[in-house]
N, C-alpha and C positions, 0 to 999 in steps of 0.2 A: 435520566431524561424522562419526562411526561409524557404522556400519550398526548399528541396534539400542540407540542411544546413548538416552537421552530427550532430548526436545528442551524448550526453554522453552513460551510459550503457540505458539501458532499461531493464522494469522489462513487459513483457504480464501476463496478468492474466485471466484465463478463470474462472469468474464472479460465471457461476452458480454454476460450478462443486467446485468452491473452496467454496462458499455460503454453499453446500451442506454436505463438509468435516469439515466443523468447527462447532463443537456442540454447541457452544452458538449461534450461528448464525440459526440454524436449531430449536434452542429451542425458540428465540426470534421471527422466522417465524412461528412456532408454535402457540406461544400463544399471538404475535399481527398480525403479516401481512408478506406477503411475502416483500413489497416495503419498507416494516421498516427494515426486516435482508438486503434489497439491502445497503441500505441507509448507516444504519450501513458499512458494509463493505465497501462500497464508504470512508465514514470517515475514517474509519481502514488504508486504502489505503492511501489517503491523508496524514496523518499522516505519516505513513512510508517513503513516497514519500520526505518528509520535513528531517525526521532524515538521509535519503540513501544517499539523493543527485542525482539519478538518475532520468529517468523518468518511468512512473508507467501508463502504458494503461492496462483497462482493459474491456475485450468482455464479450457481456451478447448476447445470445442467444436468436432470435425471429424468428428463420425458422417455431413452427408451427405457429404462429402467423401470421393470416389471412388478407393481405395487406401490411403487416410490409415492411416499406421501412429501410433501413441502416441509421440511425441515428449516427451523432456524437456530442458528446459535450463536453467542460471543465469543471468540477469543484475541485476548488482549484488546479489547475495546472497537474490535474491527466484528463487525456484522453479518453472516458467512449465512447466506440463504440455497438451498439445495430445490430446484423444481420438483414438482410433483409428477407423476407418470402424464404424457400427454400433452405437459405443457413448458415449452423450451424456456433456454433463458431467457430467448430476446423477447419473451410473453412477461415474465417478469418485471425483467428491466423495465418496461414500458410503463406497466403499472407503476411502477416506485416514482417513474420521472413522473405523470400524472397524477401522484397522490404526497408526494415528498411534501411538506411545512417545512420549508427553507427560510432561514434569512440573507443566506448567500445563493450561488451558484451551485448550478447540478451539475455536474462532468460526468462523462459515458467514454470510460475507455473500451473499446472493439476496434477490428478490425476492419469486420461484418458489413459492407457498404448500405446493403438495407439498411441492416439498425441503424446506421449513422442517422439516415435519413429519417427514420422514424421520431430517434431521439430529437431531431434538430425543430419537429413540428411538435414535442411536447414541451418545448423551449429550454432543454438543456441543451451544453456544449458537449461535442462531439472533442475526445482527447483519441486521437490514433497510439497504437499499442506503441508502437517506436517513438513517441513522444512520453510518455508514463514512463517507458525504461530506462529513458536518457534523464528524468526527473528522479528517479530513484536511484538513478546511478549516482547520480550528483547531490544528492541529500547523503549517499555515505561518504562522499565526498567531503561534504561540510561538515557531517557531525565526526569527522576523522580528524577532521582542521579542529573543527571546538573541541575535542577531546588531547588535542597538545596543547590547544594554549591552554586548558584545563589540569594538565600534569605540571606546566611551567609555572602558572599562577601559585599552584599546590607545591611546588617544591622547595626546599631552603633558599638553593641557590637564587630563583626567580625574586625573591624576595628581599634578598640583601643588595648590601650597596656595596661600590666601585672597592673602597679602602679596608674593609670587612671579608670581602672575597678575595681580596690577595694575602691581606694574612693568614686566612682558614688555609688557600690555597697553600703558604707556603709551609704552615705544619703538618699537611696533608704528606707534603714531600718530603719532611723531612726523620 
C-alpha cells in the first residue's frame, strides 16, 4: 500500500486495554507471561484481520516505559504500533483516527469510556471489547464451518454419486 493510498475499513485496537478485557488472555498472562497473552492476541488479530478483510492496527502502550521510542511493525499483515515514552495509546489512537485515508469505516475497539468519546468526535465508530470478542469468536466459528465443507468438497466421497458409493462401499466390506 502507498503512502497516501486510501485504505479499506480499518479496525484500531488498543492492545493493552483489550489484552486486559479478555479473560483468557488475562488468565494466559497469568499463568505464563505477559509477552505470550501479547502474542496470543497479535495472532487472535491476525486471524480476524484474514476472515474481515479489513485492515487490523493495533496500539500497545509504552508511555511509562523508560526511553521507549514509537516502534512500528508488521506481522501477518496486521500493523502493531508501540507508543513512545510519554505518550499513551489513546494519544495515538487518536492521531491515527484523525489522519487515517480511509475508503471505508474507522472502528476503535476500547473499553476506555474517554477514548470512546474522543474516537466518536474524530468520526470513527466506537466497537466495545465484548463486541470484537464475540466477532472473533464467531469468525472461527465460520472459518471452522468453511473448513468442512472444504474437506467434504475435497474428498472422494463428496464428490461421487448415489450408485458409485454403494458399490465402492460394498468392496470396501467386503
Amino acid at each position: 500500500m502507498k503512502r497516501g493510498e486510501p485504505v479499506p475499513e480499518v479496525l484500531i485496537v488498543d492492545g493493552y486495554n483489550f489484552l486486559y478485557s479478555w479473560p483468557e488472555l488475562v488468565k494466559l498472562k497469568e499463568e505464563s507471561s505477559f509477552a505470550h497473552a501479547r502474542d496470543k492476541l497479535i495472532a487472535e488479530l491476525i486471524n480476524y484481520q484474514a476472515y474481515w478483510g479489513g485492515q487490523v492496527i493495533i496500539v500497545f502502550d509504552a508511555h511509562k516505559v523508560a526511553g521507549a521510542v514509537e516502534k512500528k511493525e508488521k506481522i501477518g499483515g496486521v500493523e502493531i504500533i508501540y507508543s513512545r515514552e510519554g505518550e499513551t495509546a489513546d494519544a495515538v489512537i487518536e492521531k491515527l483516527v484523525r489522519n487515517l485515508n480511509t475508503q471505508g469505516q474507522v472502528y476503535v475497539a476500547t473499553a476506555d469510556t474517554a477514548e470512546q468519546c474522543m474516537i466518536l468526535g474524530g468520526g470513527a465508530l466506537r466497537l466495545p471489547v465484548a463486541e470484537l470478542k464475540a466477532y472473533i469468536e464467531n469468525a472461527h466459528r465460520e472459518m471452522a464451518r468453511e473448513g468442512q465443507k472444504a474437506l467434504q468438497r475435497n474428498s472422494l466421497d463428496g464428490r461421487l454419486q448415489g450408485e458409485t458409493l454403494k458399490v465402492l462401499e460394498k468392496w470396501r466390506r467386503q
